[in-house]
Wavefront OBJ file of the C-alpha trace (Angstrom):
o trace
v -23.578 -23.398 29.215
v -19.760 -24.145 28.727
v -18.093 -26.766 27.246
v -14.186 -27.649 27.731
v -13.352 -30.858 25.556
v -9.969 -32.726 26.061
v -8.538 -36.328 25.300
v -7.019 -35.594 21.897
v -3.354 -36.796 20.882
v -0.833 -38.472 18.801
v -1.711 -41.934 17.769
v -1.245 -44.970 15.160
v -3.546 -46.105 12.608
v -5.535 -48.897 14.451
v -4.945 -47.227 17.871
v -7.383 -45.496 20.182
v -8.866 -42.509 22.154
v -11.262 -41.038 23.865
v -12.348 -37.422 24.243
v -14.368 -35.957 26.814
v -16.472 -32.636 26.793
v -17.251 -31.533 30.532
v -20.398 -29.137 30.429
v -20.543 -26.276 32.948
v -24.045 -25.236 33.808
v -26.899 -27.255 34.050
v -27.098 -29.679 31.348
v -31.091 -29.675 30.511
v -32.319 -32.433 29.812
v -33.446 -31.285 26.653
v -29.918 -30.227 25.543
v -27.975 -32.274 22.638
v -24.501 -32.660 22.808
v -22.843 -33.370 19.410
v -19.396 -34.127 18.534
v -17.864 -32.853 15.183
v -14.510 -32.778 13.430
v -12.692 -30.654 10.878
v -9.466 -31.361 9.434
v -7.321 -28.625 7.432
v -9.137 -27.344 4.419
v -12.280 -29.252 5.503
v -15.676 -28.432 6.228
v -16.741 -28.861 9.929
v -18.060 -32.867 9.666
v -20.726 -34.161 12.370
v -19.698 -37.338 14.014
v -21.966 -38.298 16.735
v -25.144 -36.764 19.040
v -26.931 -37.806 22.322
v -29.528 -36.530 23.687
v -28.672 -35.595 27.439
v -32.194 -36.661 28.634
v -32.966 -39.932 26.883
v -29.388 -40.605 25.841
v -30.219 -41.649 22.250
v -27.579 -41.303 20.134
v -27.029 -40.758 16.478
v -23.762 -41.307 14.120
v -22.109 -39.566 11.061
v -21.006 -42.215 8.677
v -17.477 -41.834 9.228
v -18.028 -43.142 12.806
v -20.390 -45.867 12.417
v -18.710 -48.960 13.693
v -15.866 -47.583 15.340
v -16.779 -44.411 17.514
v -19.046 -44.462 20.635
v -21.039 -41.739 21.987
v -22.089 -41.883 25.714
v -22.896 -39.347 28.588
v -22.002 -39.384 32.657
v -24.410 -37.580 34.114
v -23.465 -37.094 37.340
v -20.086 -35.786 35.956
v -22.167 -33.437 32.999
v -19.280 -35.265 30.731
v -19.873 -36.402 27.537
v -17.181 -38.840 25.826
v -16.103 -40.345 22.642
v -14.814 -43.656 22.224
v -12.757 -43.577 19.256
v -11.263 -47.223 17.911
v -9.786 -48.174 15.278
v -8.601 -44.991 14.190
v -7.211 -43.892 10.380
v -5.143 -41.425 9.655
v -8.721 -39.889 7.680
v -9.562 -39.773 11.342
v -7.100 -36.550 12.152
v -8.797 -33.433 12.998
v -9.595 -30.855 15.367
v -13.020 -32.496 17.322
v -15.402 -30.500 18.745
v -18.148 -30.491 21.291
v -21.515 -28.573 20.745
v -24.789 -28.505 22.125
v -28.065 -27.417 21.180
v -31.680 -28.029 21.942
v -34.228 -30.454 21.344
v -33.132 -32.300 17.942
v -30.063 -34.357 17.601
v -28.968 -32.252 13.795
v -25.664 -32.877 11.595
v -25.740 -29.238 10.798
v -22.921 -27.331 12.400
v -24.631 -24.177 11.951
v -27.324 -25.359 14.252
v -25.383 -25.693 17.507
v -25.569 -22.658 19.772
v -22.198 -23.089 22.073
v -18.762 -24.906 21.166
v -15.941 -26.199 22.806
v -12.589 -25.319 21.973
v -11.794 -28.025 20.360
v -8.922 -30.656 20.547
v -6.018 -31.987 18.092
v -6.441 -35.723 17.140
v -3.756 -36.812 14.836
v -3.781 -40.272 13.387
v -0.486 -41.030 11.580
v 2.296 -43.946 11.916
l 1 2 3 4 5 6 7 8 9 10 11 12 13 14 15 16 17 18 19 20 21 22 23 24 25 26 27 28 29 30 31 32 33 34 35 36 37 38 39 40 41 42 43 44 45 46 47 48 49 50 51 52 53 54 55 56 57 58 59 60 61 62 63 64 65 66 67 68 69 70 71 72 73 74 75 76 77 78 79 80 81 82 83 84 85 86 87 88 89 90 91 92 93 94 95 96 97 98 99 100 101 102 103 104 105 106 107 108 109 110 111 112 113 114 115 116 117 118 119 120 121 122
């Protein structure tokens, strides 16, 4: 498995985006696909998971309320729906994946993304 993510850019505070994270190989439906962020100096932050089977999701407490997790199938996309953002928000996201168990550990996920810029300033 393979993971591109794009969608990332320049935006003001209260503004929007949305990232997506196409999967190359067969997404199983036992796979999890997690986003997570890290800004400069930062530890590598979970901010959402679905499962690709069931599609349950989970959230980080940084995106509770704002951010939205979904998957397409048919496309082996995942996205995130980012609203409201702060300039807190800015950071390099991530996709990952791993089996079984939606986790907030980074060190859990077996294959990343390379990531994409998402800057949040006015």
């Amino acid at each position: 498995v393979q993971l591109r993510a794009s969608g990332g850019g320049s935006v003001l505070p209260g503004g929007f985006l949305s990232l997506s994270c196409v999967v190359s190989g067969r997404a199983a439906r036992s796979h999890v696909m997690s986003w997570f962020r890290q800004a400069p100096g930062r530890e590598r932050e979970f901010v959402s998971g679905i499962r690709w089977g069931d599609g349950s999701t989970y959230y980080g407490d940084s995106a509770k309320g704002r951010f939205t997790i979904s998957r397409d199938n048919a496309k082996n996309t995942i996205f995130l729906q980012m609203n409201n953002l702060k300039p807190e928000d800015t950071a390099v996201y991530y996709c990952a994946v791993r089996t079984l168990i939606i986790s907030s550990k980074a060190y859990e996920y077996d294959t990343w993304g390379q990531g994409t810029l998402v800057t949040v300033s006015s």
